[in-house]
VEXDREN-2710 file (C-alpha; in Angstrom, 1 decimal):
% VEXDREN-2710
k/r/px/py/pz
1/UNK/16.9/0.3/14.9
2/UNK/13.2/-0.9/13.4
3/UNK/10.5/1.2/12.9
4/UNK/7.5/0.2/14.1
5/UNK/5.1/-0.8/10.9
6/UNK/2.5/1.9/11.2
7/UNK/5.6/4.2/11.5
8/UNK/7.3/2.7/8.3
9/UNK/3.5/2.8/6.6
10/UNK/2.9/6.8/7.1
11/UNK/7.0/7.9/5.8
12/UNK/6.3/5.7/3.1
13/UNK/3.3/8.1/2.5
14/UNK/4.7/11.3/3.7
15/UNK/8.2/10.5/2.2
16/UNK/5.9/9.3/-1.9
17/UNK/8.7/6.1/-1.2
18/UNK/6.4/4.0/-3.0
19/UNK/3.2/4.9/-5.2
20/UNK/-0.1/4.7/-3.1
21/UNK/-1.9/2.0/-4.7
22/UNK/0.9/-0.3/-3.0
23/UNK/0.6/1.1/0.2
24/UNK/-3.0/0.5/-0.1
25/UNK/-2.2/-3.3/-1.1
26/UNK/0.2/-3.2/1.9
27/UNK/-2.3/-2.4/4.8
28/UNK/-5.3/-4.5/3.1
29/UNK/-3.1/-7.5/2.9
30/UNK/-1.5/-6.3/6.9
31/UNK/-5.0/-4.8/8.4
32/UNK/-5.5/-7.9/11.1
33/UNK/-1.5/-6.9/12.5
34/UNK/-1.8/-3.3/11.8
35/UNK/-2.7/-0.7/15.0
36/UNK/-4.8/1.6/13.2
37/UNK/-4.5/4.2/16.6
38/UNK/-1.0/4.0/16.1
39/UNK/-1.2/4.9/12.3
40/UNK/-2.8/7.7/12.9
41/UNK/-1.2/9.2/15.6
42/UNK/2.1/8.9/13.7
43/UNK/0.1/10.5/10.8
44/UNK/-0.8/13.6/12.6
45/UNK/2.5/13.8/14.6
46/UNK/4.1/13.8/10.9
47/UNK/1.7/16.8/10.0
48/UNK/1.7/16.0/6.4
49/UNK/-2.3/17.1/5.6
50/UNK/-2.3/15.3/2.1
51/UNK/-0.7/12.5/3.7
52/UNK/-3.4/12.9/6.7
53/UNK/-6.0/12.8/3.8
54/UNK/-5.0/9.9/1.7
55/UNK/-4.4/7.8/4.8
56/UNK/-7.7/8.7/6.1
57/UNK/-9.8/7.8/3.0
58/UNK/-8.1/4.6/2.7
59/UNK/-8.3/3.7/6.7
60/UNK/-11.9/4.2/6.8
61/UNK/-12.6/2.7/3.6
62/UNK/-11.1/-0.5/4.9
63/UNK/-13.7/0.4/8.2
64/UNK/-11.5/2.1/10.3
65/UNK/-12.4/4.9/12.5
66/UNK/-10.7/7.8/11.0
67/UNK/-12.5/10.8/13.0
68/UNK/-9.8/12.2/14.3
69/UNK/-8.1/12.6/11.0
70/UNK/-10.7/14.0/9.4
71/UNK/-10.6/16.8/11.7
72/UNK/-7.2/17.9/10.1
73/UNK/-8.8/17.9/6.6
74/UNK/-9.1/21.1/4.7
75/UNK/-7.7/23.3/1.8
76/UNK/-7.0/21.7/-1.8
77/UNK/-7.6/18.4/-2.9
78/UNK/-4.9/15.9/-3.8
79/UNK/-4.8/13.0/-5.9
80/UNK/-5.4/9.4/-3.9
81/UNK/-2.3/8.4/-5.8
82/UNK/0.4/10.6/-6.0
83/UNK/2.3/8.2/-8.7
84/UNK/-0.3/8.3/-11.1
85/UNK/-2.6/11.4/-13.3
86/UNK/-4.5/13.4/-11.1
87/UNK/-8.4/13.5/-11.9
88/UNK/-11.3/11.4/-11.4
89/UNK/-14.0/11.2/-9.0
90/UNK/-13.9/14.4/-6.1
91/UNK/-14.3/13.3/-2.2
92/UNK/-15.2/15.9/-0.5
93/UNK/-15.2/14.9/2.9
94/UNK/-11.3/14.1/2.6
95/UNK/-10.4/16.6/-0.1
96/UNK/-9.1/13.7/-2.3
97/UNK/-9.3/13.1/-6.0
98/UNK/-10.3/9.1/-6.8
99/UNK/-7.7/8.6/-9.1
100/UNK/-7.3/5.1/-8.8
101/UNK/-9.8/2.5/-7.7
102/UNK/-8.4/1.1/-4.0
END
């Protein structure tokens, strides 16, 4: 059995498997191979909203379409990076804090 990449990209969020800088690293380095539909439709199936929120700043960041994420978004923000101090700059439109520079 191998998950799919998008698949293996979202647990590693959901699951905090590795910090989120590196994931970040991972899908900017994989963006041309990557099915950013897929990504998020694993994303929401997972129904992890900080996941949902982190993978949505960083999708459209990297310019892709995201809307359906953000339509999940709500509640308390959360660090961008779970492995490192929360703070920095507030996003409100994904309830995130900037804690690291992606």
């Amino acid at each position: 059995f191998v998950a799919e990449k998008e698949k293996a990209i979202v647990d590693a969020v959901v699951l905090k498997a590795i910090s989120f800088s590196e994931i970040a690293r991972i899908v900017k380095r994989g963006k041309q191979e990557l099915d950013a539909k897929k990504m998020i439709g694993f994303a929401i199936k997972a129904g992890d909203k900080a996941a949902i929120k982190r993978l949505g700043f960083l999708l459209q960041a990297l310019g892709f379409n995201a809307a359906e994420m953000k339509k999940r978004v709500g509640g308390r923000m959360v660090p961008l990076d779970y492995a490192m101090p929360p703070g920095g700059k507030k996003n409100p439109e994904w309830r995130v804090l900037e804690n690291v520079d992606l």
